[in-house]
VMD Tcl script that draws the C-alpha trace (Angstrom):
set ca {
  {105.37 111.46 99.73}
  {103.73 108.49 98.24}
  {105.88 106.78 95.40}
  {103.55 104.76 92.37}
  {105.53 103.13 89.09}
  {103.23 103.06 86.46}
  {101.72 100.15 85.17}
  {102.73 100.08 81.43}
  {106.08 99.02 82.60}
  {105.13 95.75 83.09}
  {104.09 95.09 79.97}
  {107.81 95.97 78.48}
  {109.31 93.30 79.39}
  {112.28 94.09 82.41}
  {111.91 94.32 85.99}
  {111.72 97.98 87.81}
  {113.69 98.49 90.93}
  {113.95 101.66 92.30}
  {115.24 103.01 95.39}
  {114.28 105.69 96.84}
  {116.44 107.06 99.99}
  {115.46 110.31 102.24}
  {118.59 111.91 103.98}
  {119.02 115.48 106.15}
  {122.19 116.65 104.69}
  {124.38 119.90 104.26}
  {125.37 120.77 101.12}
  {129.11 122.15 101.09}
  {132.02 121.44 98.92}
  {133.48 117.94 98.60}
  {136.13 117.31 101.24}
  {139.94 115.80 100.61}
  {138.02 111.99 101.77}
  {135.27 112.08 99.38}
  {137.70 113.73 96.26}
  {139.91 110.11 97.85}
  {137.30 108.17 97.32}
  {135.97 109.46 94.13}
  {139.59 109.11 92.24}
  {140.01 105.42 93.76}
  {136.06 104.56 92.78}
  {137.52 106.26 89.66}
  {140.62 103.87 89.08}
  {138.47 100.77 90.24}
  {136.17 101.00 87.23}
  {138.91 101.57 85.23}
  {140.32 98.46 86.39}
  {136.72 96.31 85.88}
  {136.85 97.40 82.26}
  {139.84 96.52 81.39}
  {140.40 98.87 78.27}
  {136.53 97.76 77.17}
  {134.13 100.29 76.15}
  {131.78 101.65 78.99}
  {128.83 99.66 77.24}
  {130.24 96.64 78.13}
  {129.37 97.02 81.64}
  {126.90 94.66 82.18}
  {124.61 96.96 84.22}
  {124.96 99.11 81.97}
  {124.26 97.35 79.10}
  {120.88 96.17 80.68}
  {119.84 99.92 81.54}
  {120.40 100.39 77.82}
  {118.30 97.84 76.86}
  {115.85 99.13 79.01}
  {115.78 102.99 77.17}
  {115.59 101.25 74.07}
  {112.67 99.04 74.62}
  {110.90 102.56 76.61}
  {111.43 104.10 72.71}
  {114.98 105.81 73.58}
  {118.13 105.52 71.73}
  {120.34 104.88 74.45}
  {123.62 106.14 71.52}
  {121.69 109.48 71.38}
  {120.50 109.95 75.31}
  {123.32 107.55 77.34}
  {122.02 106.85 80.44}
  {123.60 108.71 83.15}
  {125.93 106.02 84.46}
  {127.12 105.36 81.33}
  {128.05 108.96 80.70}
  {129.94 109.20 83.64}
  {131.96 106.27 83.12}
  {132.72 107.14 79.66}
  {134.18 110.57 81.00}
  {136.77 108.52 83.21}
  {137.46 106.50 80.66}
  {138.49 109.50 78.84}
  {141.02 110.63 82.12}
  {138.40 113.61 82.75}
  {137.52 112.20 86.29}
  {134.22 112.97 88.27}
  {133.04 116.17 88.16}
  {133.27 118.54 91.55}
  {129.81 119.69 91.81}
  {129.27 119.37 96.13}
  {129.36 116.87 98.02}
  {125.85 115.40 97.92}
  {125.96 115.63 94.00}
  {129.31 114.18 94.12}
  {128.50 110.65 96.28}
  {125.52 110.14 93.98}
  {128.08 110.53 91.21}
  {130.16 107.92 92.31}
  {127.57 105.76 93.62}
  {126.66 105.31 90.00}
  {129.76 104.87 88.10}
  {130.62 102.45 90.97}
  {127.83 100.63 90.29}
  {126.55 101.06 87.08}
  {123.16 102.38 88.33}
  {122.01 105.92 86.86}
  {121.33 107.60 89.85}
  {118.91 111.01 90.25}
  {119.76 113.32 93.81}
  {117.11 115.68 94.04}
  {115.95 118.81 96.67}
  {113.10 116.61 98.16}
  {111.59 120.33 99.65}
  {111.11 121.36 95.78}
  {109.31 118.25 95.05}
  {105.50 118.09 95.06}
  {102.99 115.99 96.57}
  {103.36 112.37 94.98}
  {105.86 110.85 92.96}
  {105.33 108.73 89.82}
  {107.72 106.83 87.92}
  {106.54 106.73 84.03}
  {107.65 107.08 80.61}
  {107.86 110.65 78.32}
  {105.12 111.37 75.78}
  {105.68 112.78 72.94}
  {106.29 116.93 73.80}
  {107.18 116.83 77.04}
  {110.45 117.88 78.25}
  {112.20 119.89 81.10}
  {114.95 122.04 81.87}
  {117.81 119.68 82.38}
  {120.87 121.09 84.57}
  {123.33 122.70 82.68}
  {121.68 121.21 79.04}
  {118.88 123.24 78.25}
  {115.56 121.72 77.33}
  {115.67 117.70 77.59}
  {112.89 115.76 75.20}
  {111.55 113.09 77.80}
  {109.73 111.04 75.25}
  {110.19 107.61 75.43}
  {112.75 108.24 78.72}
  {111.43 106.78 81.93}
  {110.57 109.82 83.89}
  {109.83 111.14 87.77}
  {107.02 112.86 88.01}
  {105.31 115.09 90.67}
  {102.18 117.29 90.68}
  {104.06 120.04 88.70}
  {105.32 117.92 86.14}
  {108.62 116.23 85.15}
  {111.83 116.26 87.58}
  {113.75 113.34 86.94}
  {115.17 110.84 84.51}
  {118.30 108.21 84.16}
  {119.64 110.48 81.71}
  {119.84 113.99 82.75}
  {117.56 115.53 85.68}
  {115.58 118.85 85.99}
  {117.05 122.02 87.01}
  {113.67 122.52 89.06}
  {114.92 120.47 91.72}
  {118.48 120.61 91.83}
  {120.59 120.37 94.99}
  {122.60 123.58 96.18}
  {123.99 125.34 99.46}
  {120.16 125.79 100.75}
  {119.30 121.74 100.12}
  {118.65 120.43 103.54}
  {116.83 117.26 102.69}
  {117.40 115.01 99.97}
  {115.83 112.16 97.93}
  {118.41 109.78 96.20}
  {116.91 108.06 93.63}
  {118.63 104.20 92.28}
  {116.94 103.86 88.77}
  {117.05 99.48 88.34}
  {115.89 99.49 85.39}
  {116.49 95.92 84.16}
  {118.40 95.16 87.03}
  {118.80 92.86 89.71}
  {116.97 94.21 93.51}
  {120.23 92.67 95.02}
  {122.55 94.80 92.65}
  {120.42 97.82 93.69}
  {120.06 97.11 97.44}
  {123.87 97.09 97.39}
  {123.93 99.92 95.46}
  {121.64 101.65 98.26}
  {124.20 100.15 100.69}
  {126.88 102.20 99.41}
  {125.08 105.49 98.80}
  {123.94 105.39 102.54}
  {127.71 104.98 103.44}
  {128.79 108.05 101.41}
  {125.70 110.37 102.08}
  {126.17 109.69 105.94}
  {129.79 109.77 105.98}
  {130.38 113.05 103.96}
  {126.92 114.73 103.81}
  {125.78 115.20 107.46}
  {124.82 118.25 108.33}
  {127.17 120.63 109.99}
  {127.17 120.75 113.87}
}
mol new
graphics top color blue
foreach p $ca { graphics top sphere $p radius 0.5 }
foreach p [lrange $ca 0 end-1] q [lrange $ca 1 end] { graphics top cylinder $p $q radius 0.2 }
display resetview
């Protein structure tokens, strides 16, 4: 699939670095060394914030920033990295979804980067990174219908899939996912920050979500 960010992002103002990863995978439950590593990722951020709000994250902050200035109240729709951070902060933990959802989870409250893992068979023809217009929306996974407007949104040739808030329940991973595309949304963030991040999602997508022999 051919990837395009459209162009009336670069009049807004912050850079756009996304990273887009393909992976064969098997979708199962999360094993004892991913739930390890999830619960220490889990105690590490707690650690970086130091009793501080999840806001204060710098990445964070900037992919804030970034919904704002896209015409998004980032207090009303939190970017996805932030929400998961705020949820540890609260001593909920990560959630157990399986273990492909699960290292994208943790790859972005690690990092601070709102990642999107999505089936890349239910995906259509080309993908294009742009921003919600007033009407659209989606069925978000597990939220009902999500108003894209002003969100910065994946798009294929049926529509909507994807955003750094909540994603679409039309391409959700489960048992029959066999191949994968793991989406870093850098929105007003450093390509270093998000090549690391990449680093570290290839690590836990290859380490925990090969596919069964």
């Amino acid at each position: 699939m051919a990837f395009t960010i459209d162009p009336q992002f670069q009049d807004l103002g912050f850079a756009v670095h996304l990273g887009m990863l393909d992976f064969t995978v098997g979708v199962r439950p999360s094993d004892d060394g991913l739930k390890s590593a999830m619960q220490n990722g889990a105690e590490l951020r707690l650690e970086e914030l130091m009793g501080e709000a999840a806001s204060t994250d710098p990445v964070i902050a900037d992919v804030r920033a970034a919904f704002k200035v896209c015409g998004k109240d980032p207090s009303r729709y939190r970017p996805s990295s932030e929400a998961l951070t705020r949820r540890v902060i609260a001593g909920k933990g990560l959630y157990l979804v399986n273990n492909v959802v699960d290292s994208g989870n943790l790859v972005s409250l690690m990092t601070g980067i709102p990642v999107g893992v999505y089936d890349a068979e239910k995906i259509k023809g080309d993908v294009r990174l742009t921003i919600g217009e007033t009407g659209e929306e989606y069925a978000g996974i597990g939220r009902g219908s999500i108003n894209l407007e002003g969100l910065p949104v994946m798009h294929d040739s049926e529509g909507p899939f994807g955003t750094p808030f909540s994603d679409s329940a039309r391409t959700n991973v489960d048992e029959t996912t066999t191949r994968i595309a793991f989406v870093l949304y850098g929105l007003n963030i450093d390509i270093a920050h998000v090549e690391a991040a990449a680093e570290i999602a290839d690590t836990l997508i290859t380490g925990f979500c090969a596919p069964a022999h």
